[in-house]
mmCIF file of the N, C-alpha and C atoms, coordinates in Angstrom:
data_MODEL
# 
_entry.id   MODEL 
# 
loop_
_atom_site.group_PDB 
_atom_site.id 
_atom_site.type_symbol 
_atom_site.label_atom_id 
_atom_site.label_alt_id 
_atom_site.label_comp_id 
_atom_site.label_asym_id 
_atom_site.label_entity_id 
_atom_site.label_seq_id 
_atom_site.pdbx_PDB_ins_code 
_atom_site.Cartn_x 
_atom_site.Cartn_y 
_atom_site.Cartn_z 
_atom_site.occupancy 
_atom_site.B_iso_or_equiv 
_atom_site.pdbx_formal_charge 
_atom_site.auth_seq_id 
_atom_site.auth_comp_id 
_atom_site.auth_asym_id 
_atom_site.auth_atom_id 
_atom_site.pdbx_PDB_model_num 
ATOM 1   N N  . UNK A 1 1  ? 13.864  35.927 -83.434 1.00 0.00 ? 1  UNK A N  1 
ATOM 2   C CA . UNK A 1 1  ? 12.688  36.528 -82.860 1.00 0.00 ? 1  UNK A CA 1 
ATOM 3   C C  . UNK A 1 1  ? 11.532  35.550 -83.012 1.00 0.00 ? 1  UNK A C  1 
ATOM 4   N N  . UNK A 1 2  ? 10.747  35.367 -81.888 1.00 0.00 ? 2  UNK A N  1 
ATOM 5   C CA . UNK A 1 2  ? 9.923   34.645 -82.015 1.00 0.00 ? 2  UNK A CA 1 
ATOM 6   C C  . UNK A 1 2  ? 8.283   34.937 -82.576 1.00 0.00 ? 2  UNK A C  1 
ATOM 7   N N  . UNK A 1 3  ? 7.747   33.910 -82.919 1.00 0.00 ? 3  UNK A N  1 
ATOM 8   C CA . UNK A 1 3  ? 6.169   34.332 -83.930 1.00 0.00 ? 3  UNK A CA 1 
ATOM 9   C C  . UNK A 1 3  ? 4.902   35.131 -83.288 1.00 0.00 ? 3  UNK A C  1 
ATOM 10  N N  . UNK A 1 4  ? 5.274   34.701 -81.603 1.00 0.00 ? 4  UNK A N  1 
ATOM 11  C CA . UNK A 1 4  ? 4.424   35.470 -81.507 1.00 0.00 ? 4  UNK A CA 1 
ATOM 12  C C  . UNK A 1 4  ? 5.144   37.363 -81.393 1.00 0.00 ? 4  UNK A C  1 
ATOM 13  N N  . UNK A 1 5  ? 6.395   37.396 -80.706 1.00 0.00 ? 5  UNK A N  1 
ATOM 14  C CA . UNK A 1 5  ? 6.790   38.666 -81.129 1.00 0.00 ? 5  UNK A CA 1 
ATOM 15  C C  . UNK A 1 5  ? 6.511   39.509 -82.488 1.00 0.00 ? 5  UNK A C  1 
ATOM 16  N N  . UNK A 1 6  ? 6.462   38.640 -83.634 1.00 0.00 ? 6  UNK A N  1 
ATOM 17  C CA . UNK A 1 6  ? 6.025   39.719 -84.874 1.00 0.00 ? 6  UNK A CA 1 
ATOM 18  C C  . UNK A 1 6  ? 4.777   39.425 -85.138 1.00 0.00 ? 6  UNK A C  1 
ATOM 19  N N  . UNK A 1 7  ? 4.422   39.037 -84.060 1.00 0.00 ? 7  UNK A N  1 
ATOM 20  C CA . UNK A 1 7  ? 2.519   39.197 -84.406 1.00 0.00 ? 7  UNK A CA 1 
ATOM 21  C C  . UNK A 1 7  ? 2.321   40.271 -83.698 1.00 0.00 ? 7  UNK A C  1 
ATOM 22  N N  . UNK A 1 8  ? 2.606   40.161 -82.692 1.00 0.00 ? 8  UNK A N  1 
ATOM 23  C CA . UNK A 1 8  ? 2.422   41.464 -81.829 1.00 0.00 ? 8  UNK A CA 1 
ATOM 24  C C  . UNK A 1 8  ? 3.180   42.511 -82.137 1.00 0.00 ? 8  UNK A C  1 
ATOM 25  N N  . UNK A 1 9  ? 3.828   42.638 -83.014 1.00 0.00 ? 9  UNK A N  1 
ATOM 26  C CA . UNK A 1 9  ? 4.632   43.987 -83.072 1.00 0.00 ? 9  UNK A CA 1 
ATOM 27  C C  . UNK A 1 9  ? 3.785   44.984 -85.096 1.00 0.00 ? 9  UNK A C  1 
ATOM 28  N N  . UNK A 1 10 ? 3.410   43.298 -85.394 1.00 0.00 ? 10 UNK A N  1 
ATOM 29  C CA . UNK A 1 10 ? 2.514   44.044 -86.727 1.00 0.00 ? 10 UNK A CA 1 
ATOM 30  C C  . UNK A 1 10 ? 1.431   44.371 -86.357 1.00 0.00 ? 10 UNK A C  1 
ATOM 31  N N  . UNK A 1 11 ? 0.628   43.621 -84.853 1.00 0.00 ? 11 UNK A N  1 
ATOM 32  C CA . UNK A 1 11 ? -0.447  44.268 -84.950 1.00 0.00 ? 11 UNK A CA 1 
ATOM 33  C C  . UNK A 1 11 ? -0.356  45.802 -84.617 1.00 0.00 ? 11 UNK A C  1 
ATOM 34  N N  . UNK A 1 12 ? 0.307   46.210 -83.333 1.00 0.00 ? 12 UNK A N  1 
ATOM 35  C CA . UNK A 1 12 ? 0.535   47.053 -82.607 1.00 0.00 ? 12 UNK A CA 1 
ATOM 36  C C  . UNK A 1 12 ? 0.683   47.696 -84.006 1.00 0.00 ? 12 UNK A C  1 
ATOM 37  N N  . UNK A 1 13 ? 1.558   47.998 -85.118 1.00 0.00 ? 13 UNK A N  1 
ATOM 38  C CA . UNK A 1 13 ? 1.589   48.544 -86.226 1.00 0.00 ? 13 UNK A CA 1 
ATOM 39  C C  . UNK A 1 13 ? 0.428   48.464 -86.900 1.00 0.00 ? 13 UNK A C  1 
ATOM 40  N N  . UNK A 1 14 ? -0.187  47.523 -86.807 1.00 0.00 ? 14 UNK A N  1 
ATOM 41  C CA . UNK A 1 14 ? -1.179  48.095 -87.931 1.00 0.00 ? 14 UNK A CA 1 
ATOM 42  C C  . UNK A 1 14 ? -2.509  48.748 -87.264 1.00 0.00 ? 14 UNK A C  1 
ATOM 43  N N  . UNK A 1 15 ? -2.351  48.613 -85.794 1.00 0.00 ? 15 UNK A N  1 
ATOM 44  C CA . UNK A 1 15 ? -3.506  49.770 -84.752 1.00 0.00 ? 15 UNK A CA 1 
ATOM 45  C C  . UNK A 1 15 ? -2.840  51.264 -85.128 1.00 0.00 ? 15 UNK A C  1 
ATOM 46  N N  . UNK A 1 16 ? -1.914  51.540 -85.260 1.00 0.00 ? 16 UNK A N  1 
ATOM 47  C CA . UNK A 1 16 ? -1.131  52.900 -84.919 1.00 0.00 ? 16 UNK A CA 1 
ATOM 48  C C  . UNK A 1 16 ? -1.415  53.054 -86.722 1.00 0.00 ? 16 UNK A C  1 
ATOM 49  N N  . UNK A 1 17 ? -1.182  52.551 -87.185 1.00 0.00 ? 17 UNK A N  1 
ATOM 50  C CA . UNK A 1 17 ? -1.355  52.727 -88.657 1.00 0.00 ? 17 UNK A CA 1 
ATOM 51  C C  . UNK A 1 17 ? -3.093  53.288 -89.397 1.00 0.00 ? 17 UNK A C  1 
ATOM 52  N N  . UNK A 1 18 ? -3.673  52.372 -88.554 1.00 0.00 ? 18 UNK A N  1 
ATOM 53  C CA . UNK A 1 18 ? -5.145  52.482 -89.050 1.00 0.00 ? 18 UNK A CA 1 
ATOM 54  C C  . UNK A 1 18 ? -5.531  53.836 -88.707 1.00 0.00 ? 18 UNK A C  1 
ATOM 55  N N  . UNK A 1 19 ? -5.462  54.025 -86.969 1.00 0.00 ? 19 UNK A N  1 
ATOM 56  C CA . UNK A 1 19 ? -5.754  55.246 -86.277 1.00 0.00 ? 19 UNK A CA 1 
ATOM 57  C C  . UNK A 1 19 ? -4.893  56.505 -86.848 1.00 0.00 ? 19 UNK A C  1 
ATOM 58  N N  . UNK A 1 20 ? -3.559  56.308 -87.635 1.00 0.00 ? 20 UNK A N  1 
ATOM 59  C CA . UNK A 1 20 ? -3.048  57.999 -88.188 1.00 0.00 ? 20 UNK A CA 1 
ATOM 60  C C  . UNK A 1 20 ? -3.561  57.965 -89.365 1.00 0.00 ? 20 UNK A C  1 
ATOM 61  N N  . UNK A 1 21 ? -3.751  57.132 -90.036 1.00 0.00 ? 21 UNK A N  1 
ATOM 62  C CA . UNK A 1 21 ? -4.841  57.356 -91.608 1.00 0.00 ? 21 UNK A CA 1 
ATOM 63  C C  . UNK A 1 21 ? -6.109  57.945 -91.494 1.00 0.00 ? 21 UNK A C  1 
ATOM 64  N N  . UNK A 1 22 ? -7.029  57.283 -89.987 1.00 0.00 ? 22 UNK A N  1 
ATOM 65  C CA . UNK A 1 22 ? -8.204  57.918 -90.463 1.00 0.00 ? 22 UNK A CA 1 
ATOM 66  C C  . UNK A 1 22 ? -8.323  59.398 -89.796 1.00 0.00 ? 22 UNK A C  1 
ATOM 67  N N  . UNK A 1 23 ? -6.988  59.979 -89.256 1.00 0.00 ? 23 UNK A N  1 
ATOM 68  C CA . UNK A 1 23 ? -6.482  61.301 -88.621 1.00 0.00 ? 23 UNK A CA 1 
ATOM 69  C C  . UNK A 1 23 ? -6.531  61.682 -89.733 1.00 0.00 ? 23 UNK A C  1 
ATOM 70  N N  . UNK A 1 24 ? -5.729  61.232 -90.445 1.00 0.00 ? 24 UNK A N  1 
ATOM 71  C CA . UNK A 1 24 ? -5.200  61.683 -92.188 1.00 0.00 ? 24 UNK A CA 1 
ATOM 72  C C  . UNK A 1 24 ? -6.257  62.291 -92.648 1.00 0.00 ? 24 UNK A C  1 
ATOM 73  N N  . UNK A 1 25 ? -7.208  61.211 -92.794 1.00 0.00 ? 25 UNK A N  1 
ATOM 74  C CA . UNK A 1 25 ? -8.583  61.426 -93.921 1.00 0.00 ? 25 UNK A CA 1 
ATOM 75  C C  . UNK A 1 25 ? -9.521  62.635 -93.269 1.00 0.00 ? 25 UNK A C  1 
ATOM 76  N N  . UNK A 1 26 ? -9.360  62.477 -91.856 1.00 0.00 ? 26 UNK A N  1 
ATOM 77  C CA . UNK A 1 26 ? -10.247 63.485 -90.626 1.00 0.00 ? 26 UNK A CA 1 
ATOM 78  C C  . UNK A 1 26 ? -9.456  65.185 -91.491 1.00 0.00 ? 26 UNK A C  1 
ATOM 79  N N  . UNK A 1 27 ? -8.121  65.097 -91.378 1.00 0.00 ? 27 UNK A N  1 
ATOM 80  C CA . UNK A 1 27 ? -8.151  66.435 -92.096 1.00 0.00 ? 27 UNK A CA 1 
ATOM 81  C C  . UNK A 1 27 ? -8.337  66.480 -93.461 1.00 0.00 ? 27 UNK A C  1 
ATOM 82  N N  . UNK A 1 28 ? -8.122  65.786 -94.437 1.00 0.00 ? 28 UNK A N  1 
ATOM 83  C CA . UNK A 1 28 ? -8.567  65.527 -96.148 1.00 0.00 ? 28 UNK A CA 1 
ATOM 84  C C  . UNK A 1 28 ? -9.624  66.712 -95.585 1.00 0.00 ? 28 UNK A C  1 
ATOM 85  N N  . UNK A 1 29 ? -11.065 65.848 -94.900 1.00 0.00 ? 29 UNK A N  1 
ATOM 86  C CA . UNK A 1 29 ? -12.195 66.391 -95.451 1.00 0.00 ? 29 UNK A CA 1 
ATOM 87  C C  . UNK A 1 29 ? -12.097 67.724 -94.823 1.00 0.00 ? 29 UNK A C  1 
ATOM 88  N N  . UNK A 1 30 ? -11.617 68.057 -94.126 1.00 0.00 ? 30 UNK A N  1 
ATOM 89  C CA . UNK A 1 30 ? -11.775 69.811 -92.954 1.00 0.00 ? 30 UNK A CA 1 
ATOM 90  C C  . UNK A 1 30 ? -11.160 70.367 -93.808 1.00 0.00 ? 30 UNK A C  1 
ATOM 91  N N  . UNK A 1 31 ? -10.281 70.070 -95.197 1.00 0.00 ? 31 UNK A N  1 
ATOM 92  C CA . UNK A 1 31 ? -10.074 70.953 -95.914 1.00 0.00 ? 31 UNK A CA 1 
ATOM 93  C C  . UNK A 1 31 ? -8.512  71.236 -95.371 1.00 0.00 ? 31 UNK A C  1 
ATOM 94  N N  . UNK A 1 32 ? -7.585  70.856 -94.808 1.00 0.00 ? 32 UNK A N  1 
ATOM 95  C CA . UNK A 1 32 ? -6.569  70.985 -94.278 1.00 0.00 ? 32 UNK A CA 1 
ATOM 96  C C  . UNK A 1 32 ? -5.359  69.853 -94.731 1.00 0.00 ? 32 UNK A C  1 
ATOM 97  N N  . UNK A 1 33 ? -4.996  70.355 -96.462 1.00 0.00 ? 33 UNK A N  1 
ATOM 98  C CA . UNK A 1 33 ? -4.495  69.732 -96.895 1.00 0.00 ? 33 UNK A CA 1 
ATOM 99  C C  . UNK A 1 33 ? -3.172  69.238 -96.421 1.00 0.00 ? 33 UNK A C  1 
ATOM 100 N N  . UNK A 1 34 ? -2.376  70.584 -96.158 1.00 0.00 ? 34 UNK A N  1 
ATOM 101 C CA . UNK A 1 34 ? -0.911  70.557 -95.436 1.00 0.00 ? 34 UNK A CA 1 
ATOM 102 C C  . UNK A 1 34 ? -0.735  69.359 -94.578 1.00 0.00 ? 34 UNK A C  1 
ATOM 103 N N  . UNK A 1 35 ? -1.443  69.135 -93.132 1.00 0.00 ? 35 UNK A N  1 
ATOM 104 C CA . UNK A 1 35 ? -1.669  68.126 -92.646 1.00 0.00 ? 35 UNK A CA 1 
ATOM 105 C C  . UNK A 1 35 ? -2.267  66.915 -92.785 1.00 0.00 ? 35 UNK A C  1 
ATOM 106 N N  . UNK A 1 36 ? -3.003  66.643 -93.887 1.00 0.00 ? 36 UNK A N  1 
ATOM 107 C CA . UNK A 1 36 ? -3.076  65.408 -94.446 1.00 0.00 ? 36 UNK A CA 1 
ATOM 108 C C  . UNK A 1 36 ? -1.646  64.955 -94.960 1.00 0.00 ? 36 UNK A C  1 
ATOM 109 N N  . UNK A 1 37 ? -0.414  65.755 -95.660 1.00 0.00 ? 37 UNK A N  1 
ATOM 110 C CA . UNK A 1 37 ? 0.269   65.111 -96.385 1.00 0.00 ? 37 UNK A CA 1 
ATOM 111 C C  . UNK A 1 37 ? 1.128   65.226 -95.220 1.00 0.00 ? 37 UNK A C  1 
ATOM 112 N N  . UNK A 1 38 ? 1.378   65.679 -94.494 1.00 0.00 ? 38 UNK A N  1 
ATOM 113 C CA . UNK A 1 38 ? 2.852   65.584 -93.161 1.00 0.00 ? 38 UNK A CA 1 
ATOM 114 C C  . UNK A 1 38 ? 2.104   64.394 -92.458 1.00 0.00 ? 38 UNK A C  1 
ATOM 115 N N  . UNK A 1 39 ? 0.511   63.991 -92.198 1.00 0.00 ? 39 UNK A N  1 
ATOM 116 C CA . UNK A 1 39 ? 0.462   62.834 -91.345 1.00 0.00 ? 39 UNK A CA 1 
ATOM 117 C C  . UNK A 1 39 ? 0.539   61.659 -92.126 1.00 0.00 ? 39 UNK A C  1 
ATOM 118 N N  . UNK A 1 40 ? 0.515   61.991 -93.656 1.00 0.00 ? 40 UNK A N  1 
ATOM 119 C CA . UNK A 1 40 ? 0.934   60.817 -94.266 1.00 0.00 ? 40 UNK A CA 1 
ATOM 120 C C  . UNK A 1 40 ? 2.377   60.108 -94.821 1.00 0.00 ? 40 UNK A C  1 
ATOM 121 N N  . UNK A 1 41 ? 2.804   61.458 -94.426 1.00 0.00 ? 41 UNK A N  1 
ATOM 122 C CA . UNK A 1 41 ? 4.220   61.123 -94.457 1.00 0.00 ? 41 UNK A CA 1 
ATOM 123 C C  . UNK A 1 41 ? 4.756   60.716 -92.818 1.00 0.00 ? 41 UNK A C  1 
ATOM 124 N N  . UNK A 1 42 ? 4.183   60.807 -92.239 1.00 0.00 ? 42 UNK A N  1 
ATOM 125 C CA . UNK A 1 42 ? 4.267   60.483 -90.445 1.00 0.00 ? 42 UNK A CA 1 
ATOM 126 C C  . UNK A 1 42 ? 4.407   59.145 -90.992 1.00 0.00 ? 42 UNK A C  1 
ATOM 127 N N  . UNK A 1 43 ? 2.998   58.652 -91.309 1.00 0.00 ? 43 UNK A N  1 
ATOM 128 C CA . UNK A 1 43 ? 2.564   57.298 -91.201 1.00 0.00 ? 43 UNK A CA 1 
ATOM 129 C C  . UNK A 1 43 ? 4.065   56.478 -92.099 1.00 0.00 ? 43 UNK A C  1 
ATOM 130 N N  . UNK A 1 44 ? 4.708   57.136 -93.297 1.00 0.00 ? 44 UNK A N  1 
ATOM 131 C CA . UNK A 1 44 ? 5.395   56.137 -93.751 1.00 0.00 ? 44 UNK A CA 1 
ATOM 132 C C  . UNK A 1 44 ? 6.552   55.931 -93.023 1.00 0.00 ? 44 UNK A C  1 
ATOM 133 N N  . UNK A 1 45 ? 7.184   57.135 -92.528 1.00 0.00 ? 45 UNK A N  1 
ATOM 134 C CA . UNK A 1 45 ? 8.110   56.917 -91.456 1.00 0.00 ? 45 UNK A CA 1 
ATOM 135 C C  . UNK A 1 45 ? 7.871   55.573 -90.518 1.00 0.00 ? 45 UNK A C  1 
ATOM 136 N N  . UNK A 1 46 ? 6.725   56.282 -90.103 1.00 0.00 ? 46 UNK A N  1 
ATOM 137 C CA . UNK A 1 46 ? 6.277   55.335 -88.693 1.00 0.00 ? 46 UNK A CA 1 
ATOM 138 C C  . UNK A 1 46 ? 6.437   53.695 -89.360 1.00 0.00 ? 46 UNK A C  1 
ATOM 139 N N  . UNK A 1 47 ? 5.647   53.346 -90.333 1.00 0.00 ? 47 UNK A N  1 
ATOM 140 C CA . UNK A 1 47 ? 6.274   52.208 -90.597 1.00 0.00 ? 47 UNK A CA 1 
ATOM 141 C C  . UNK A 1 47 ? 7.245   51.943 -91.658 1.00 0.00 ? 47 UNK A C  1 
ATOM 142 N N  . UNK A 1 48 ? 8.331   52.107 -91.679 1.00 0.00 ? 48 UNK A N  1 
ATOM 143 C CA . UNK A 1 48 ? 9.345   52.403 -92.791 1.00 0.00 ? 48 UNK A CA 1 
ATOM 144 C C  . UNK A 1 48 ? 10.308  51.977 -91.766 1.00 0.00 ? 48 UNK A C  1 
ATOM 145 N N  . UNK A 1 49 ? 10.490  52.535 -90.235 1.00 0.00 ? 49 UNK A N  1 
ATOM 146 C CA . UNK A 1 49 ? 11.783  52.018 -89.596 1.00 0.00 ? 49 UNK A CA 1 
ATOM 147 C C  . UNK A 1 49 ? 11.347  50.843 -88.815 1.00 0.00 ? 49 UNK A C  1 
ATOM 148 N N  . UNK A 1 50 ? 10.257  50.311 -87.995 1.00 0.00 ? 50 UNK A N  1 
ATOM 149 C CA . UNK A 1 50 ? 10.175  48.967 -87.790 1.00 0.00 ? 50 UNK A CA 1 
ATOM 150 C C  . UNK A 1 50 ? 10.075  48.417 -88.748 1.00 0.00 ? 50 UNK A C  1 
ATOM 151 N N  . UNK A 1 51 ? 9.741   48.224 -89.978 1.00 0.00 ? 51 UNK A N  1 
ATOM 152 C CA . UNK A 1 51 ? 9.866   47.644 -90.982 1.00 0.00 ? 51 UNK A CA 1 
ATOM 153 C C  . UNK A 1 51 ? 11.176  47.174 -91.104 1.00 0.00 ? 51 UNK A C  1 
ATOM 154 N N  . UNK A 1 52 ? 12.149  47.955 -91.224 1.00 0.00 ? 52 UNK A N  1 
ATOM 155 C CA . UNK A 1 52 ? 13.595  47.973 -91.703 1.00 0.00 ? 52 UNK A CA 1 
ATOM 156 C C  . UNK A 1 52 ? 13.890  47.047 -90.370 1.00 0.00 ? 52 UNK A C  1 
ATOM 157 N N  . UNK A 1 53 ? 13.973  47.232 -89.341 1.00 0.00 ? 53 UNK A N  1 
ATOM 158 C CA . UNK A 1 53 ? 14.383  46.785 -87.966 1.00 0.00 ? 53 UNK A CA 1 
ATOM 159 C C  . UNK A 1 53 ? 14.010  45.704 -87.851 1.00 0.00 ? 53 UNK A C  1 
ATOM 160 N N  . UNK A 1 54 ? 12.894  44.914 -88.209 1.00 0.00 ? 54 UNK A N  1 
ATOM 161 C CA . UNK A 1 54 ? 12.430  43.339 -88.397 1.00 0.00 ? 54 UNK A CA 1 
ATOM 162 C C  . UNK A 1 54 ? 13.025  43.226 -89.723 1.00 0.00 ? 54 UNK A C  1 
ATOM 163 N N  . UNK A 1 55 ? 13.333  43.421 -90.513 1.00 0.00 ? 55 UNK A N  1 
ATOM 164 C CA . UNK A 1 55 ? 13.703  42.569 -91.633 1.00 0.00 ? 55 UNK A CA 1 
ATOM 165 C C  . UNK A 1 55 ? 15.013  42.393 -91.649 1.00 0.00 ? 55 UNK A C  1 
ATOM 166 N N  . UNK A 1 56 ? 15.692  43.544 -92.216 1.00 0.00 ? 56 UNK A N  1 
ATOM 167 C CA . UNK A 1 56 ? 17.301  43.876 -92.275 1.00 0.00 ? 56 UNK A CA 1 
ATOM 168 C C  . UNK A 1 56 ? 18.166  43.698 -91.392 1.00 0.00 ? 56 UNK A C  1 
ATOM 169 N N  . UNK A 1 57 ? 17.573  44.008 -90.083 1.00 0.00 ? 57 UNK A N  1 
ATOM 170 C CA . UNK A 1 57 ? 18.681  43.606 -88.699 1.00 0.00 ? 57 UNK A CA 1 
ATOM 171 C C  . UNK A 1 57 ? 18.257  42.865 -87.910 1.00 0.00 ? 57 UNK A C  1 
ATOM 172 N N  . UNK A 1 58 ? 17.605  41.845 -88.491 1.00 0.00 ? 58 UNK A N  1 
ATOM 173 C CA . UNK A 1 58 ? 17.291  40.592 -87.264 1.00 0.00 ? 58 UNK A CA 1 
ATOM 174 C C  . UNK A 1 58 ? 18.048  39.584 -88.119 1.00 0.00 ? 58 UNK A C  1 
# 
């Protein structure tokens, strides 16, 4: 895989990453704990399998 492919594929991850955290934090403060911890568990999913997919199987 080439360098610029995992530039572009961490950034694209770390836009999607930034934007469900500060979703995250948007419910923290509304008091809507439940959904702070399922979008933070979103978020590790979300990067947990491209993670795995660039490292382990390339």
């Amino acid at each position: 895989m080439s360098v610029l492919t995992w530039i572009a594929i961490i950034s694209v991850l770390a836009y999607a990453l930034i934007h469900t955290v500060s979703y995250a934090l948007w419910n923290w403060r509304n008091n809507n704990k439940a959904g702070f911890v399922f979008i933070i568990l979103l978020c590790l999913v979300m990067t947990a399998l491209p993670v795995y997919i660039l490292f382990f199987r390339s």
